[in-house]
N, C-alpha and C positions, 0 to 999 in steps of 0.2 A: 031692674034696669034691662034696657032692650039693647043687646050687642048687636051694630051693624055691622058684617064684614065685608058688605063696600064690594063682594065680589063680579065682577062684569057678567053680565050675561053672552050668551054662545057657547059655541065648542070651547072646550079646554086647552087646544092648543091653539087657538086665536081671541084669546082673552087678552094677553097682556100686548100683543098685536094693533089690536081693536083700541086699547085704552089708550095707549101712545098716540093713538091718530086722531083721538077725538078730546085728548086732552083741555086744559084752556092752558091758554097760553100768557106770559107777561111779557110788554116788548122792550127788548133791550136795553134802551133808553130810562125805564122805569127797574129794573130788577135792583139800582144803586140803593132804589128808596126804601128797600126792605133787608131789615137787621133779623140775621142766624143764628142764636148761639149755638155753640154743637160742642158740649163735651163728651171729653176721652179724644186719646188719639191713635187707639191700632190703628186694628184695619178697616173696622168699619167707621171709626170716628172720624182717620184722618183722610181717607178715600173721599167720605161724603164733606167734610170740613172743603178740600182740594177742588173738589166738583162743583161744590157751589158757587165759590166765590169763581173759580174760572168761566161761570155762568153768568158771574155780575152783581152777585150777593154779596151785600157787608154782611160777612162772618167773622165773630168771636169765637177762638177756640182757646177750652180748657182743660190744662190737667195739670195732679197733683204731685205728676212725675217733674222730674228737674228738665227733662226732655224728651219731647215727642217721641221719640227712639226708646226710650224705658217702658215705653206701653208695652203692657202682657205677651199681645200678639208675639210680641220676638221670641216667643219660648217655644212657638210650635215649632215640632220638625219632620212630622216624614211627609206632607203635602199637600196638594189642594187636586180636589174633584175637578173634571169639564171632560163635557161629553164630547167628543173632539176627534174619537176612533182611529187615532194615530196609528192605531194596533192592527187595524182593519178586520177586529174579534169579536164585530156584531153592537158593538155598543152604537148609542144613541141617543135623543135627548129625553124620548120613550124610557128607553130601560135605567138612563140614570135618576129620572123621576119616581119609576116603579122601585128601583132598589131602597132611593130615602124617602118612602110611603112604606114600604116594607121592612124596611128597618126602625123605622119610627113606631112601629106595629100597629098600625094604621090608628095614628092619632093626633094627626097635623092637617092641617089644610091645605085641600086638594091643588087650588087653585095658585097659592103662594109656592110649593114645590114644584110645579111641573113649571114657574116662572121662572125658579131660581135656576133648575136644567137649561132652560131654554140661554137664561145671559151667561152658562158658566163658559160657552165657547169665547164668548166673546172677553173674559176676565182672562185668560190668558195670553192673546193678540196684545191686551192691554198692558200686562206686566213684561211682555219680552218687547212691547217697544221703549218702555221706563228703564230698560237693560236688567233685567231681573235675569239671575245668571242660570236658568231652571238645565240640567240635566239634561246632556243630549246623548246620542247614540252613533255611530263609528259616523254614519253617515249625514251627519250634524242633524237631522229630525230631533226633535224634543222626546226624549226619552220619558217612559211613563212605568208604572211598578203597582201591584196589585193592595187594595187596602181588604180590612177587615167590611164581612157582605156584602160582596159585586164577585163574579166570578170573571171577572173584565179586569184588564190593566188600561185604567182610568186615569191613577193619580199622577199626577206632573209634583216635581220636587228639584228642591237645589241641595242633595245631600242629605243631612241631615238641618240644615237650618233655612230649612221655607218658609218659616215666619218670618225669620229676622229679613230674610232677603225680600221679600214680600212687603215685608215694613218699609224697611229703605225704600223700596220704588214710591211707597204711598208717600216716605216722610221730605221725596225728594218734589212731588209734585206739594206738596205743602209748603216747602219749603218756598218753592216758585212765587205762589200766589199771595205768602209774608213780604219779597221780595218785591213784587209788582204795587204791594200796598193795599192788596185788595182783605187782606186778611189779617188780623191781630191775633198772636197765639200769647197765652199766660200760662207759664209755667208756673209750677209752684202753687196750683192758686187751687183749691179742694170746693165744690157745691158740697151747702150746706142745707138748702131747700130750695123746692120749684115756687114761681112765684104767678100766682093765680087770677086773675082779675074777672070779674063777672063770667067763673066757670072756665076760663079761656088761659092758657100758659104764656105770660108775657115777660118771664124772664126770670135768672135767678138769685139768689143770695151767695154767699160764695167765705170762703176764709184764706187770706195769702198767708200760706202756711209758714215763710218768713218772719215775718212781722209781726203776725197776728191779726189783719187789720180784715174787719168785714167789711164788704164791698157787695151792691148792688149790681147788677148789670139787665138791661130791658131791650127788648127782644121781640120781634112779630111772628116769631116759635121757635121753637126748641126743641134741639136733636139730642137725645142720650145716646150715647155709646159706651156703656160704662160699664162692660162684662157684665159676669154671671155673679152668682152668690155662693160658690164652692166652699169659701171661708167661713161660712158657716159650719163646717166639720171642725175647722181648725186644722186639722193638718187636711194638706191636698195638696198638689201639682202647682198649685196657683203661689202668684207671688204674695207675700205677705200683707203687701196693701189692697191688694182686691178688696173688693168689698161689695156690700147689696146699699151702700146710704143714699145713692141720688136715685136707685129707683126706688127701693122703698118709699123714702121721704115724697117723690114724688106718686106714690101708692096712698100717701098720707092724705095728699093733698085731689085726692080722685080717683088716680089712677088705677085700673084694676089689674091686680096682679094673677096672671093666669097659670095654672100647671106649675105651682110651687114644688112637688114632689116629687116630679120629674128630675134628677138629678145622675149623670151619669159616672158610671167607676170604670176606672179603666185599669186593662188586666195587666199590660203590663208595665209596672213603676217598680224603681226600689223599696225593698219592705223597709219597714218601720224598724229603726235599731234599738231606741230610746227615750227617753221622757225629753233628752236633750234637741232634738227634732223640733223646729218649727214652721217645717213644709215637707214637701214631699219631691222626690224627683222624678218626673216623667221616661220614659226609655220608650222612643217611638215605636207607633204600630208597624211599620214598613219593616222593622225585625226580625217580623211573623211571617216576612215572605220568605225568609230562608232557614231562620230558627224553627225547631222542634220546641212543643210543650208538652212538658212532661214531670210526671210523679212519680216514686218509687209503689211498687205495686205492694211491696208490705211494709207493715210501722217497723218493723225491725230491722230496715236498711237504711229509714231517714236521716241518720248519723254518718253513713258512709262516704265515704269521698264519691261524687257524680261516676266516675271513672272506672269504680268498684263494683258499679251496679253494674249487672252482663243487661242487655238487650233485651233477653226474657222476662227481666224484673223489672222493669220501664214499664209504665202507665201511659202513652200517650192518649191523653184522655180526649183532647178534640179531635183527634185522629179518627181516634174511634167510636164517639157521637156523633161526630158532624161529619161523615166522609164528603159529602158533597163540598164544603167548605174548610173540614180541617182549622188548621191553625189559623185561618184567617176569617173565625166565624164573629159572627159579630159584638160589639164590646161586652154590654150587655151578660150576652150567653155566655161570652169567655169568662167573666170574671165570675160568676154562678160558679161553672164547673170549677175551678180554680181555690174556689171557698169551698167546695163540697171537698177535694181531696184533701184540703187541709181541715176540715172538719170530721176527717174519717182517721185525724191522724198521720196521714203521710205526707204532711208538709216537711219544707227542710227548712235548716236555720234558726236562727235564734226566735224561741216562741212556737216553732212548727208552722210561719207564716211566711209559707213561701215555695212554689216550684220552679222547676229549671226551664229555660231559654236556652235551645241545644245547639250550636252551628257546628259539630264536627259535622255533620255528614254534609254540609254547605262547604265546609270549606277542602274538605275530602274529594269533592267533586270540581269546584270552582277553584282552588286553590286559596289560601290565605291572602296572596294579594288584592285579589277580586272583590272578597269580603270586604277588605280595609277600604278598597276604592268607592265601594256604595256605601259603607256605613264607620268607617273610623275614626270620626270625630264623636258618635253615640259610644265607640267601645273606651275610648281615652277618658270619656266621662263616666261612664260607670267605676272605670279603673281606679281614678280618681277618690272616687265615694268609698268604695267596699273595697280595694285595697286588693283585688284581684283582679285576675285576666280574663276577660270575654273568647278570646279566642283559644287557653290553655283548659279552660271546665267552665262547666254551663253557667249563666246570668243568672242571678235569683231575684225572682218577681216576685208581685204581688199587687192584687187590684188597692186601687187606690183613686178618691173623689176628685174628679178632671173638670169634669162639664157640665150644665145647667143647661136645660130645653125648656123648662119654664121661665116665663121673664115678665115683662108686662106686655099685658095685652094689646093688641095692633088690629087693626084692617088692614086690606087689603095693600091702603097706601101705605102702611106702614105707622099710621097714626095713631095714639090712643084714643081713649075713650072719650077724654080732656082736648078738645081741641085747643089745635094750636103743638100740641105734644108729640113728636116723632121719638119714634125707638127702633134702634136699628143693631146689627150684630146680635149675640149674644143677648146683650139687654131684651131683647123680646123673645117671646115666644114660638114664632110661625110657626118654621121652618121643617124643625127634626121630629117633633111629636115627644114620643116615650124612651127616644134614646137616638145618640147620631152616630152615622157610620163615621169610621174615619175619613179625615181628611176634607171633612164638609164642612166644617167650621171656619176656616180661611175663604172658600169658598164663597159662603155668606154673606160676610165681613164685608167681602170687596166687589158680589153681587149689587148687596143692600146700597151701601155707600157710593160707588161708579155707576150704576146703571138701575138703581131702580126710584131711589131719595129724589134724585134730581127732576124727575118727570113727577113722581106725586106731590112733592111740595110745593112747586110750580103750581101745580094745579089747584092746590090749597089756596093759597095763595094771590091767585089770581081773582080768588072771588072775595080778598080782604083788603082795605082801604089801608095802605102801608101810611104809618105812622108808628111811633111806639111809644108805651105808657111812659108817662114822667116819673123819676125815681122817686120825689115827694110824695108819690100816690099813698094811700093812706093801706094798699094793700103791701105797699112793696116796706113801708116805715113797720107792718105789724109783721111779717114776716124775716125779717129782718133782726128785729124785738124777739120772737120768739126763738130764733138760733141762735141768738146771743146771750139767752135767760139760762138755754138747755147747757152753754160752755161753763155760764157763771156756775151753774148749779153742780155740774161736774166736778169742777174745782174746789166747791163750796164744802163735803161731804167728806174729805181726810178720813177715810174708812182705816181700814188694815190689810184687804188686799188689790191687788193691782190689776187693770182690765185686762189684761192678758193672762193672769190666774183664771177669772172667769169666764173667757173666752176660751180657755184649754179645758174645763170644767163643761162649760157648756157643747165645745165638739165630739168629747167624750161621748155624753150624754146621744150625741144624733147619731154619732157612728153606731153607738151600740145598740140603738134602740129604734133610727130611724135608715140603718144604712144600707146594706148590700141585702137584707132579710127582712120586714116587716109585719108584725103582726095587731090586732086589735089590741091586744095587754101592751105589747110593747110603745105603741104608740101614743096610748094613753096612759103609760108610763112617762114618756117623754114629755107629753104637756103638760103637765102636773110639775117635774120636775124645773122643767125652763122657763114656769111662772113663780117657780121658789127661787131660783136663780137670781130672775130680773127684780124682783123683790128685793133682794137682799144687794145686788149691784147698787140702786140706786140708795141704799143707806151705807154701805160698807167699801165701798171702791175707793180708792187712794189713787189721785189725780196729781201729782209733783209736777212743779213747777210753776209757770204763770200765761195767761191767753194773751201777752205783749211783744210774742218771741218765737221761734220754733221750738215746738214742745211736741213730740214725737209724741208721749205719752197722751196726751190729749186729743192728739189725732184719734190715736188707739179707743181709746175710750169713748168717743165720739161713735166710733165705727161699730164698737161691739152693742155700745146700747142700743142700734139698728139689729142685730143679731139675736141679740136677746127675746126683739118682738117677732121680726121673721123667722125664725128658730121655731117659735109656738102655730104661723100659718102654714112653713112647708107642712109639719105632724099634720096638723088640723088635716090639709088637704090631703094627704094619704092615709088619713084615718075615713075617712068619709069617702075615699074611691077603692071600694069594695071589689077590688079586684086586681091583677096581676096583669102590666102590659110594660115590655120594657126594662128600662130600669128599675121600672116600682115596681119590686116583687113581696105581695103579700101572702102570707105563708099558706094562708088559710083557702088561696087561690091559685092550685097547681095542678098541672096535667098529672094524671099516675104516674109520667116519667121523669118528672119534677119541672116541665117548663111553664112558662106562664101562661095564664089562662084567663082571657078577655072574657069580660062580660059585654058585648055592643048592646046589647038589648037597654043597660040601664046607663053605661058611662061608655058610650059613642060621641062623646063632645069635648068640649073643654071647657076647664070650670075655670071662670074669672071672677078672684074675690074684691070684693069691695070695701074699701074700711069703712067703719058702723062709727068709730071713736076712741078715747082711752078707754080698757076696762070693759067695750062692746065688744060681741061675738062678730067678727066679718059676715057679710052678706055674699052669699055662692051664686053666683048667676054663670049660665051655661049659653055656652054655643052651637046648637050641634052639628055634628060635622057630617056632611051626604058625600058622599061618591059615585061619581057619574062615570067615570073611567074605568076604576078599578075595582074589582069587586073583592069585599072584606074576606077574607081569610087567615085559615090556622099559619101562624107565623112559625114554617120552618127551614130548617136549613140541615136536615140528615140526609 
């Protein structure tokens, strides 16, 4: 397969310039004639959902949430990127495209990041006119605070809850376009598969998780915005229902899925207490602007009270590899170093999994009040969790599975392979490469969805004769048949254990084998393993209750058997990328100082796999990636 990536020709910073002005266009009067559907509804679902139909689009939007507002996005909190120089500290739309090329470790394309710098100014004009309440400073300027890899105070934030706030602006311009009639949203209602018509995406199957009732809907294309696949660890940051089923499924049906292996750990979450755990909690990076990280420098202090250790005995470990960046190095490198000290023994806490988050010397200098005013609703929830004080002895961390930089594969416009198929947020791949800084993911979301969807679908668009397939079509009746055979059969199989045993079985299995450390044994441990799994799921898995009804369980089960299969393509793809970049760190690929160590020579691209069938090996097809701008280099930050 030949991947076109659609990218414009010219300079780099008047490509996406260039495309907007020579776009095609649809006129007003005709935009009614062409049917959306756009599931999910963060930030990138409900943004791009919001902008269309205020375009003139009949949009259907979907999620399995009871309310647009329960989308994911509201979990992030410490902020969103835009190069905007508030600081007057040199930043740019240059340097914030150099930092997420460099933080990516050069393995995303050129042309889609230096776009997403270019609209991140204008994503923020956008959300404080929606009244997004972002952080200001004495002199009412929009206040900004330093993330992990930028040596620049970039990020804009409302506290600690810049998703959720972030959300409301999108859920309120959605809201608008429900209200005007231009838009139908279904709550409650789960994609069950993409539906395909002569190679072309015309719409999908769906299950209203209420009732049970499957339901067609047809379409002149189709926007996913349906997160990452984090839940494939099983435990992670992510909420319980994340899931990978409508892009996969839609992987099924064509789509190539690119950079499965890419997956990122972020360093600082609450550790892991117990078997009784089925997520994880996030503790913002904006933490790192004032918190110390640190480990006890011998195993025979790890027991002591934080307090007990003198200063001498402190490990400040990024301190001391990364001076250039310190505690704000990036996620990637933090959560390494973090797993090396607990792997040398000097972890604290139950397990040895886990180092300190230190604000005395923040709040010694700033005072306790200070601290509370930038960050007190993150210390009330840690409190919360671990039953201790953030402000009386240090936080205890520990990296833990956040974010997903592999998705399905896109052009330039954002579209798949599958015409007809847009993938936007998280769900695609562009953006971040081999790992995202912080605070770039919101970024994206509202990039993708507000300013970038609305021009290239358009332009799709305009070269397609608006009509849509009738739901009698003989592809929408076999598609349809076939996600209602996979529910019967689930039901049908009264095993002995429950998809969520094997879904905690199967996250085991990635963390240990596919997680923070990767090796050729290990990973071909993994596939070996998660093809005895899936095996034994689909004879032994116990489904209660019935597909007439809300049945949680069936949801569940639905979901993990997606898991089960992309479980075995992320390994594949980090068994066959011979090398270290990023979050994929392969062991057998490391600097003498233990960082990672790019091969460009042989894996300078991205690899989009193809599905072959049941039971086929995926087909690997590559894209490679050139840079015109910026010339490849050792990714450091000491």
């Amino acid at each position: 397969m030949k991947l076109d990536s659609k990218v414009p020709s010219g300079p780099l910073a008047e490509k996406w310039t260039d495309y907007k002005q020579h776009q095609k266009l649809i006129n007003p009067a005709n935009k009614s004639k062409y049917t959306v559907v756009v599931v999910g509804t963060g930030l990138a679902g409900a943004s791009a959902a919001a902008s269309l139909a205020e375009l003139g689009y009949k949009v259907l939007s979907f999620c399995f949430q009871d309310s647009p507002r329960r989308a994911h996005s509201i979990a992030a909190q410490g902020g969103i990127n835009a190069a905007k120089n508030y600081r007057n500290d040199g930043d740019s739309v240059f340097r914030l495209f150099y930092d997420t090329i460099k933080g990516g470790d050069f393995r995303s394309r050129e042309a889609n990041v230096h776009r997403l710098a270019e609209v991140s100014v204008n994503i923020i004009d956008q959300c404080v006119a929606q009244g997004v309440p972002f952080a200001r400073e004495y002199g009412g300027l929009l206040d900004t605070r330093s993330f992990g890899g930028a040596q620049l105070q970039r990020t804009f934030y409302c506290r600690g809850q810049t998703g959720q706030q972030l959300l409301l602006g999108a859920y309120q311009a959605l809201s608008r376009q429900i209200g005007l009639g231009n838009l139908k949203m279904f709550p409650r209602c789960e994609m069950l598969d993409l539906v395909t018509v002569d190679g072309r995406a015309r719409g999908i199957v769906t299950r209203h998780l209420e009732t049970g009732k499957i339901e067609s809907f047809t379409a002149d294309a189709v926007v996913l915005a349906t997160g990452g696949y984090g839940n494939v660890f099983f435990l992670s940051t992510n909420a319980i229902g994340c899931n990978v089923s409508a892009t996969y499924r839609a992987h099924k049906r064509g789509a190539c899925f690119a950079n499965p292996c890419y997956t990122q750990i972020h360093p600082t979450c609450i550790p892991v207490t117990g078997d009784h755990q089925s997520k994880l909690t996030l503790m913002s990076e904006s933490l790192r602007n004032d918190g110390r990280v640190w480990a006890p420098k011998n195993k025979a202090d790890r027991d002591k009270h934080p307090r007990d250790i003198p200063e001498a005995d402190r490990d400040y470990y990024l301190e001391r590899k990364y001076p250039s960046y310190g505690n704000l190095a990036p996620r990637d490198i933090a959560s390494r170093a973090s797993k090396e000290a607990c792997d040398d023994g000097r972890g604290v806490g139950p397990g040895g999994r886990g180092v300190y988050l230190d604000f005395a010397a923040a709040i010694g200098k700033q005072g306790e009040a200070r601290i509370r005013e930038k960050y007190g609703n993150l210390f009330e929830m840690y409190e919360r969790i671990t039953a201790e004080s953030g402000y009386e002895r240090p936080m205890r961390i520990y990296p833990a599975v956040h974010y997903t930089m592999g998705g399905l594969w896109v052009d330039y416009e954002l579209m798949s392979n599958v015409p007809g198929l847009f993938v936007v947020g998280e769900a695609n791949f562009s953006d971040h490469g081999a790992n995202r800084l912080g605070a770039s993911a919101l970024m994206q979301g509202l990039a993708d969805g507000y300013f970038v969807l609305p021009y290239t679908i358009t332009n799709w668009l305009a070269g397609q004769k608006p009509g849509v397939t009738p739901l009698d079509h003989a592809d929408f009746k076999r598609t349809e048949t076939e996600a209602t055979n996979q529910i019967k059969k689930l039901l049908s199989i009264k095993g002995k254990k429950t998809a969520s045993e094997y879904h905690r079985e199967l996250g085991l299995t990635m963390w240990e084998q596919v997680g923070m450390a990767r090796s050729k044994q290990s990973l071909e441990k993994a596939v070996a393993k998660v093809r005895e799994l899936r095996a034994e799921f689909w004879t032994n898995v116990n489904v209660t209750g019935t597909d007439a009804d809300l049945n949680v369980a069936l949801e569940r089960a639905n979901r993990v058997a997606d898991y089960l299969e992309f479980g075995e393509l992320l390994a594949l793809d980090a068994l066959t990328r011979e090398e270290s970049c990023g979050g994929h760190f392969r062991t057998e690929y490391q600097t003498p100082d233990g960082e990672a160590k790019r091969n460009d020579a042989d894996f300078c691209h991205v690899a989009a796999w193809e599905y072959a069938g049941p039971d086929k090996p995926p087909v690997r097809n590559v894209e490679p990636l050139a840079y015109e701008s910026v010339q490849l280099a050792e990714r450091s930050y000491k």
